[in-house]
VMD Tcl script that draws the C-alpha trace (Angstrom):
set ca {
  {92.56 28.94 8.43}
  {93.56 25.50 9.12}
  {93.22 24.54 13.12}
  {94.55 21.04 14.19}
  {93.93 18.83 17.15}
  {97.73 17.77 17.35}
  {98.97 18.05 20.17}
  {95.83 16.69 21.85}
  {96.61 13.31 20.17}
  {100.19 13.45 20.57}
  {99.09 13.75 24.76}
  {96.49 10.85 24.66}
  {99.47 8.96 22.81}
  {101.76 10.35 25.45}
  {104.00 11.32 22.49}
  {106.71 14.00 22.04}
  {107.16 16.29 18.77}
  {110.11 14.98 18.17}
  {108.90 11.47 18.40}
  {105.73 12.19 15.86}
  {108.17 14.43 13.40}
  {110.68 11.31 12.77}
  {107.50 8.85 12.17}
  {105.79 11.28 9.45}
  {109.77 11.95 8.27}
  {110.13 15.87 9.68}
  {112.02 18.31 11.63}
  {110.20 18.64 15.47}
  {110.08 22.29 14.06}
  {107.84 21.38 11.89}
  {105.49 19.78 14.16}
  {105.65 22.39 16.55}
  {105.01 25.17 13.91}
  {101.84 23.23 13.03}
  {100.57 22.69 16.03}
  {100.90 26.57 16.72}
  {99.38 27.66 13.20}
  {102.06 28.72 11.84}
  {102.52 26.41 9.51}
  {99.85 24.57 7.11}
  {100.87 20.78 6.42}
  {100.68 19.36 2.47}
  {98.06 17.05 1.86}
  {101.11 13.80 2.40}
  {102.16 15.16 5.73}
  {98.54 15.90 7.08}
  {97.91 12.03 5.47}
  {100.88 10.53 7.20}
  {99.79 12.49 10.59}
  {96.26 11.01 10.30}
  {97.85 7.41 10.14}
  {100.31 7.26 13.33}
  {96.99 8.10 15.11}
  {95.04 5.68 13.50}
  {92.04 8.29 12.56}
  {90.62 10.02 9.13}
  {92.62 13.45 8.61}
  {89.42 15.17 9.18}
  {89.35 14.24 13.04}
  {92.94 16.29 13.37}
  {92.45 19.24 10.73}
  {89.62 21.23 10.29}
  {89.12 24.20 7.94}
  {87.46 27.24 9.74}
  {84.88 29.73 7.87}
  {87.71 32.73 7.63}
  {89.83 30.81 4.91}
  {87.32 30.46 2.42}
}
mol new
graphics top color blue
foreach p $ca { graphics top sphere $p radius 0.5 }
foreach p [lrange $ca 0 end-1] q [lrange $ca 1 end] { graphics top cylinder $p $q radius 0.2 }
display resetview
């Protein structure tokens, strides 16, 4: 399973999904499915994500134990 720190960043960014989905060039769906775990992003999106906040894609995504 894939867990993300998302929305945490989008808060310290005060950002909305909507605002975050049209940067990385997707529906605020989208976003909001991630963020919930309903949704795991391609390597490009999680990539794109990683550089409106400035960090590594490893500080947003993590893999937990259970998916392996």
């Amino acid at each position: 399973m894939i867990i993300n720190k998302i929305k945490e960043f989008r808060a310290w960014e005060n950002m909305k999904q909507e605002d975050l989905a049209k940067l990385v060039g997707v529906r605020r769906e989208t976003i909001g499915n991630l963020e919930k775990g309903r949704y795991n992003p391609s390597l490009v999106l999680a990539w794109n994500i990683a550089k409106v906040f400035r960090v590594t894609i490893e500080e947003i995504f993590t893999v937990t134990d259970d998916s392996l």
